[in-house]
C-alpha positions as CSV (number, residue, x, y, z in Angstrom):
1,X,22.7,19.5,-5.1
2,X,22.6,15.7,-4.7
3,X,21.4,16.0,-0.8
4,X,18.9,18.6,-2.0
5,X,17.4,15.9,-4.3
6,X,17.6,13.1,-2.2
7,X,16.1,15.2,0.8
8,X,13.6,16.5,-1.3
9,X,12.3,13.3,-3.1
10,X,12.6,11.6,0.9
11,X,9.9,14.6,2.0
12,X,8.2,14.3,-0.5
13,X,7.5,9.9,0.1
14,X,6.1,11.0,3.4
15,X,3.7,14.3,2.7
16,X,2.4,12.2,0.1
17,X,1.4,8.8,1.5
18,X,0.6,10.6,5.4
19,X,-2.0,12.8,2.7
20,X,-3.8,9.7,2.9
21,X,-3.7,8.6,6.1
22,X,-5.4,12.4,7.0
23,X,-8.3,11.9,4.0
24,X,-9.3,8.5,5.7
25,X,-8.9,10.4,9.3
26,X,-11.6,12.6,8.1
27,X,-14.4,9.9,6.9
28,X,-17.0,9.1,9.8
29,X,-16.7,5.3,9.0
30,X,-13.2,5.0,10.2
31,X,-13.2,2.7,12.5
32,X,-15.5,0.2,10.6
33,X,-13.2,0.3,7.8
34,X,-10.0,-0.2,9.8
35,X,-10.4,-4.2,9.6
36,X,-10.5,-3.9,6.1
37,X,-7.4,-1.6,5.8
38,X,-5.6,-4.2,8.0
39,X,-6.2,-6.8,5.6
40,X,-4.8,-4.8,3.3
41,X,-1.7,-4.0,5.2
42,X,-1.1,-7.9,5.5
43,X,-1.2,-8.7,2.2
44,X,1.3,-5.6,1.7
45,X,3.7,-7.2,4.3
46,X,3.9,-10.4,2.8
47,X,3.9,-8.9,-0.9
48,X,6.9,-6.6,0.4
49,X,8.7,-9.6,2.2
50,X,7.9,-12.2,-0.3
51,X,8.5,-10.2,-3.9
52,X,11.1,-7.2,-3.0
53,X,12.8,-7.7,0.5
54,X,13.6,-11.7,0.4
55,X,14.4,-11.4,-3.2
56,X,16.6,-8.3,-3.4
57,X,18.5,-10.0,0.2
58,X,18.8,-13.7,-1.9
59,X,20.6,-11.0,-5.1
60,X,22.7,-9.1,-2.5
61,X,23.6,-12.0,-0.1
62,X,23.0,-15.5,-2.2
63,X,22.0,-18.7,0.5
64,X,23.5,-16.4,3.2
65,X,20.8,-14.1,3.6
66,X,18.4,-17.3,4.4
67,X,19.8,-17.1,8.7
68,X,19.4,-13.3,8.8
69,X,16.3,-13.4,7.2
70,X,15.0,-16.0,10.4
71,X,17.1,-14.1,12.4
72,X,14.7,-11.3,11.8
73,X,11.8,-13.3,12.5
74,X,13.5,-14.2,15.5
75,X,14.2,-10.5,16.6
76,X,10.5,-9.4,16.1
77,X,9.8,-12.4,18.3
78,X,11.7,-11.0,20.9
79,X,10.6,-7.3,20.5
80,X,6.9,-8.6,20.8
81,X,7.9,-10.9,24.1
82,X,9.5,-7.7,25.5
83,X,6.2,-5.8,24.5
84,X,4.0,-8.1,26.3
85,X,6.7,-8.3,29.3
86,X,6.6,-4.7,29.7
87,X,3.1,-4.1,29.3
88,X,1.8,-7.8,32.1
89,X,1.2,-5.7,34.8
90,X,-2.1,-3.6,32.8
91,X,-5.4,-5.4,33.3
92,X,-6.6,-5.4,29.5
93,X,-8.9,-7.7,28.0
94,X,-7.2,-10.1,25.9
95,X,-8.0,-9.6,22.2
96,X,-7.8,-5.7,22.9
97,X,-4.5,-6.8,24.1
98,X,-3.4,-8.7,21.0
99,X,-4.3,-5.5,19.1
100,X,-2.4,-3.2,20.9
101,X,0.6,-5.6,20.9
102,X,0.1,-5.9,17.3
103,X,-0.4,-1.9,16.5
104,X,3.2,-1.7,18.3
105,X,5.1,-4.2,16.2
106,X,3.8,-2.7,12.8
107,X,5.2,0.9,13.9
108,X,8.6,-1.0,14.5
109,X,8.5,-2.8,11.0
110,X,7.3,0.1,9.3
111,X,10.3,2.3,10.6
112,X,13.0,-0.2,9.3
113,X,11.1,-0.5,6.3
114,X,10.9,3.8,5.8
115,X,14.7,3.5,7.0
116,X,15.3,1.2,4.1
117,X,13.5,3.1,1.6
118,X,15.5,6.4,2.6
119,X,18.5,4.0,1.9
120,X,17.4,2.9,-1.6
121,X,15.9,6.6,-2.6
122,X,19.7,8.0,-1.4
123,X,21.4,5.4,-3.5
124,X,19.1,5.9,-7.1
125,X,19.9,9.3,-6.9
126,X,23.9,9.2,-6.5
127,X,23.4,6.4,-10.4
128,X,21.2,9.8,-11.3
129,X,18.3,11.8,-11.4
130,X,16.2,9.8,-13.5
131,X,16.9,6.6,-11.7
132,X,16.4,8.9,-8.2
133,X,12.4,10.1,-9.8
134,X,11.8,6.6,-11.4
135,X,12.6,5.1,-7.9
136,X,10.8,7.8,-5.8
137,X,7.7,7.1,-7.7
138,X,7.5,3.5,-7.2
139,X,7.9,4.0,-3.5
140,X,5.2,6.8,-3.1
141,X,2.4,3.9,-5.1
142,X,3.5,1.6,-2.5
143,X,3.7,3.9,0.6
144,X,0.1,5.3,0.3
145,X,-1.4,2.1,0.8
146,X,1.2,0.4,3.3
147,X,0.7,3.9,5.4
148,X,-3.0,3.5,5.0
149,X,-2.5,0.4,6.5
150,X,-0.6,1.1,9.2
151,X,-2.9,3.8,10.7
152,X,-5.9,1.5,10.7
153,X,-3.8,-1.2,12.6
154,X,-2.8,1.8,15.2
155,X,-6.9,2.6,15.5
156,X,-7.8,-0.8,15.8
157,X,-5.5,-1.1,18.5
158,X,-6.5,1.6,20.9
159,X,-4.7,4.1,20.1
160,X,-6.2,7.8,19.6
161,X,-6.6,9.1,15.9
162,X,-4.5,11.8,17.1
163,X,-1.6,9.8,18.8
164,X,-1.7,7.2,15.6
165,X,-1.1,10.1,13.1
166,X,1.5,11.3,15.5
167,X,3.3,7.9,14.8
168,X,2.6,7.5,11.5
169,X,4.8,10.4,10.9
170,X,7.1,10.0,13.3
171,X,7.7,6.1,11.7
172,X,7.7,8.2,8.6
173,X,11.0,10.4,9.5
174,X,12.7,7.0,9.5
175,X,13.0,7.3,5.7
176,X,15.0,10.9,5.9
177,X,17.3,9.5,8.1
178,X,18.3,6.2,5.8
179,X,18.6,8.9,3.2
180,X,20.9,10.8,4.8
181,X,22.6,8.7,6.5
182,X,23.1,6.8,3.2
183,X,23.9,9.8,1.5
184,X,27.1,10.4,4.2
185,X,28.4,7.1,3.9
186,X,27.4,5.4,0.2
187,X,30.6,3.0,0.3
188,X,29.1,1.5,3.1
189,X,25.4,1.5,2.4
190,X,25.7,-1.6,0.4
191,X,27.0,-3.9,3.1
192,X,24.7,-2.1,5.6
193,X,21.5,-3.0,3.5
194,X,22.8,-6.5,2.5
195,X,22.1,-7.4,6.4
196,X,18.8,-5.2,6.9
197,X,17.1,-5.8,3.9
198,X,16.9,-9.5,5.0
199,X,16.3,-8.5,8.7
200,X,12.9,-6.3,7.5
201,X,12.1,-9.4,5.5
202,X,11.6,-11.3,8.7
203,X,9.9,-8.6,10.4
204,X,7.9,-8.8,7.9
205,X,6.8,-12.1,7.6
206,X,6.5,-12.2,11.6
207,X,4.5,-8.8,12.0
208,X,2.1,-10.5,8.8
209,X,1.7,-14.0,10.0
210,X,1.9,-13.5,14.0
211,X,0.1,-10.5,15.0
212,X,-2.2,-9.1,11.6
213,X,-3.7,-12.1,10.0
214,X,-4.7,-14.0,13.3
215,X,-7.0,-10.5,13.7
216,X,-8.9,-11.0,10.9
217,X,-9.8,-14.4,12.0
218,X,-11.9,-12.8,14.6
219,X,-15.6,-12.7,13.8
220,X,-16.9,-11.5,10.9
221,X,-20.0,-12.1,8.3
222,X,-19.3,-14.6,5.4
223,X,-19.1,-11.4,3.1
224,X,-16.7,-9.5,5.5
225,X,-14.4,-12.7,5.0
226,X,-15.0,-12.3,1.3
227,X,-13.5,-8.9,1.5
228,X,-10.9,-9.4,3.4
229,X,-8.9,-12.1,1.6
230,X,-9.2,-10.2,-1.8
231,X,-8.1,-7.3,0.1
232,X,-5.4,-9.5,1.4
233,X,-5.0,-10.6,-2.2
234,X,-4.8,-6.8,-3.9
235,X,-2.4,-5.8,-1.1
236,X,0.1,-8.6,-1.8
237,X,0.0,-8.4,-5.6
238,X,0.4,-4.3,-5.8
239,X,3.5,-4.2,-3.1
240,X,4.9,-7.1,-4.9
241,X,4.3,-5.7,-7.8
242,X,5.6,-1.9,-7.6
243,X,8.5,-3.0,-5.4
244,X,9.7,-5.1,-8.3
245,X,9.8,-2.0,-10.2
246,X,11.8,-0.4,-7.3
């Protein structure tokens, strides 16, 4: 009964927040909008990194989970040098280049983070159901606009409406498999997440800072800029926010 639950409440994170990601799908506007979504997903990065991940690893770790935490930074570095290795040889103009890199790096830092919230959703179920819904809840607020997010960074960065849904979802069925794996081996989760919790944070902070932000420096009206850093501003303080109640 306690897989059933956990599996359930996992499913039910993903049909939820990927609901979203097909009502913006279906709006004309999309790809006008997707700047403004990305701003969004920014200031959920760095609310996520800054107000749940790097706290909860500081809790779990103490000073210790400072290194892992730059070691993560220092992974997503490498990830994105092997991205642009892999991809020198196609003839792409340069900002639609950074985009694509960028659309990439997100799907990677989104599937540790779905991974993670799997873990967490496994782990408030086996202290109860109450604690399982409470927790479920609090990741579906946060999920709809970090997936929302996502998918615009995938648009802007080339990739078909149809191929970014495709790896919304599949980034999405990261989360069943922290559940479950979680769910098989609870005396181990807590050492497992006490080094990935810290290692999302820096992927986090990297994916924000390095690829998302320097995008919305690209050219924009003085309203657009307006938008974008209270966007930025709403996306940090409602991650931090709900994932403080997580």
């Amino acid at each position: 009964m306690l897989l059933l639950h956990i599996v359930a409440a996992t499913l039910l994170v993903g049909i939820i927040s990927l609901t979203g990601v097909v009502l913006l799908v279906r709006r004309n506007d999309i790809h006008r909008l997707t700047i403004f979504f990305i701003s969004l997903a920014s200031g959920s990065l760095l609310g996520g990194a800054f107000m749940h991940l790097i706290p909860e690893s500081l809790e779990k770790k103490g000073p210790g989970a400072l290194p892992i935490i730059g070691l993560g930074v220092f992974i997503f570095f490498v990830l994105e040098k092997f991205l642009i290795w892999r991809h020198c040889h196609v003839h792409q103009e340069h900002e639609h280049f950074e985009r694509a890199t960028a659309a990439r790096m997100v799907i990677l830092s989104d599937a540790a983070h779905n991974f993670l919230d799997g873990a967490i959703i496994a782990t408030s179920f086996s202290a109860g159901v109450p604690v399982g819904v409470s927790t479920t809840v609090a990741i579906i607020l946060h999920e709809i606009p970090q997936e929302l997010g996502d998918f615009a960074i995938l648009v802007h960065g080339g990739f078909p409406v149809k191929r970014a849904l495709l790896l919304n979802a599949a980034s999405a069925a990261f989360a069943l498999v922290g559940a479950v794996l979680t769910y098989f081996f609870l005396d181990l989760a807590p050492a497992a997440n006490a080094v990935l919790l810290p290692i999302t944070g820096g992927g986090f902070l990297y994916v924000a800072l390095a690829d998302l932000i320097p995008q919305l420096h690209e050219r924009s009206t003085l309203r657009q800029a307006a938008v974008q850093i209270l966007l930025v501003a709403a996306g940090f303080l409602s991650i931090g926010f709900l994932g403080h109640h997580h």
